[in-house]
C-alpha positions in Angstrom: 206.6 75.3 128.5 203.1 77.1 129.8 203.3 80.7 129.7 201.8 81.0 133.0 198.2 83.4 133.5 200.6 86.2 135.7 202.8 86.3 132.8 199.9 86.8 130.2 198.1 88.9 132.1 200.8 91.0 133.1 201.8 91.4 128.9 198.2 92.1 128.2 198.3 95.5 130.5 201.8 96.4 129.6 200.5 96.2 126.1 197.7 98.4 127.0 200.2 101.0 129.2 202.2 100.8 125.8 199.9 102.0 124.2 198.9 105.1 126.3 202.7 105.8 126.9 202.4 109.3 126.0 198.7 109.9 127.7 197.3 109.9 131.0 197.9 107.0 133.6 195.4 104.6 133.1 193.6 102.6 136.3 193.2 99.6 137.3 189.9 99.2 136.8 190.3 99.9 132.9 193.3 97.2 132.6 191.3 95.0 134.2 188.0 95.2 132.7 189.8 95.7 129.1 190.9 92.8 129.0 188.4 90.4 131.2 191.1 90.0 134.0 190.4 90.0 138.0 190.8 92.8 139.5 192.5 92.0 142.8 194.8 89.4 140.8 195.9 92.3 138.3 196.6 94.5 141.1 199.0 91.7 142.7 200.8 91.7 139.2 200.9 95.7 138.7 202.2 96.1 142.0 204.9 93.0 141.1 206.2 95.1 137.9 205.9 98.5 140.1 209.0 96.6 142.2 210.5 95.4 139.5 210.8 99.1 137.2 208.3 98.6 134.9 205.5 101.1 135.7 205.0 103.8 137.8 202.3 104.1 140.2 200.2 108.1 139.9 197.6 107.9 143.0 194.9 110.5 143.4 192.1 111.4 141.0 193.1 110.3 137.2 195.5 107.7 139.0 197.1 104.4 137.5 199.9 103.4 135.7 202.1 104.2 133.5 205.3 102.7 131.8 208.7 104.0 133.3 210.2 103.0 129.8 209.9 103.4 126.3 207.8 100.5 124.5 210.7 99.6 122.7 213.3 99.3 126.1 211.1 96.4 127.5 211.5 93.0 126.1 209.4 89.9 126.4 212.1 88.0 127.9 212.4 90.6 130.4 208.8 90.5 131.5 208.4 87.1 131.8 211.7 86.9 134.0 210.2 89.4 136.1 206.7 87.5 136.7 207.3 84.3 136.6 211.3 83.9 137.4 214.1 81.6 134.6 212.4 80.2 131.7 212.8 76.8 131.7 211.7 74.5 129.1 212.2 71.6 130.9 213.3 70.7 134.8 217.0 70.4 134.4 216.9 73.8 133.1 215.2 75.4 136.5 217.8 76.4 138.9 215.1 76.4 141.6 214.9 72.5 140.5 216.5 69.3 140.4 216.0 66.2 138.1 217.0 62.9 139.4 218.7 61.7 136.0 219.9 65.2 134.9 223.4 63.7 134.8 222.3 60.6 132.8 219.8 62.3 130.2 220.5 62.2 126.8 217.8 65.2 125.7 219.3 67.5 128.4 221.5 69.1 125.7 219.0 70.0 123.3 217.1 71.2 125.7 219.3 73.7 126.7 219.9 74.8 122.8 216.1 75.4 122.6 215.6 77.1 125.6 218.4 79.1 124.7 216.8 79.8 121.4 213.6 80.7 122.7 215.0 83.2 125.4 217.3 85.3 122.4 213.9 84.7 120.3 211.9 87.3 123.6 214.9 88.8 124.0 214.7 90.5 120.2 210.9 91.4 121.0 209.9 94.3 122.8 206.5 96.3 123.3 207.1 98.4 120.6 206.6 94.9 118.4 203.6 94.0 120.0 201.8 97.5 119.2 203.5 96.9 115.6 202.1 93.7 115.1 198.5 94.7 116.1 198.7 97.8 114.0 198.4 95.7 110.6 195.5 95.6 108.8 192.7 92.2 109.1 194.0 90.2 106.1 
């Protein structure tokens, strides 16, 4: 599996919006030119988790986003769901998909044990673990 540019883009502002969750909204502009991504495809993805509960919108002068939810309420799973739809490891495990010897496949079950795995593993992270994790000091 290819964790997919929306999906890593869209983690990289959520991590930044996590980290101003008390403070002012912060723009576009700043997400974008934080962390090197395109402006009109960030905006795509902000309005994407906008629809989907994530952040909240604050237009005028000192506009941007903001999260709607405590760091710690959003999980990993959860945003990638939201971006880029099931996580599948492989085809068989894509509802949007079919495999032509799913029926015959002899890895298809282990498949699904990993995938399953690897959801419950971004299920137990949040936000709150990503600030965490970059708050250690440089070994």
């Amino acid at each position: 599996m290819k964790v997919t540019r929306k999906s890593d883009y869209g983690l990289r502002a959520l991590y930044t919006l996590a980290l101003h969750y008390n403070d002012t909204p912060v723009s576009i502009g700043q997400l974008a030119s934080e962390h090197g991504i395109p402006e009109p495809f960030l905006e795509k993805i902000m309005q994407e988790l906008r629809e989907k509960g994530f952040v909240e919108a604050a237009h005028g002068r000192g506009g941007g986003y903001r999260l709607k939810r405590r760091p710690a309420q959003i999980t990993l799973r959860e945003i990638v769901r939201a971006l880029d739809g099931p996580i599948a490891l492989v085809t068989c495990l894509d509802p949007g998909l079919k495999c032509a010897i799913e029926l015959k496949c002899p890895t298809s079950s282990i498949w699904e044990i990993i995938n399953a795995k690897l959801e419950e593993y971004l299920a137990s992270l949040t936000l709150a673990d990503i600030l965490q994790q970059n708050e250690k000091p440089e070994r």
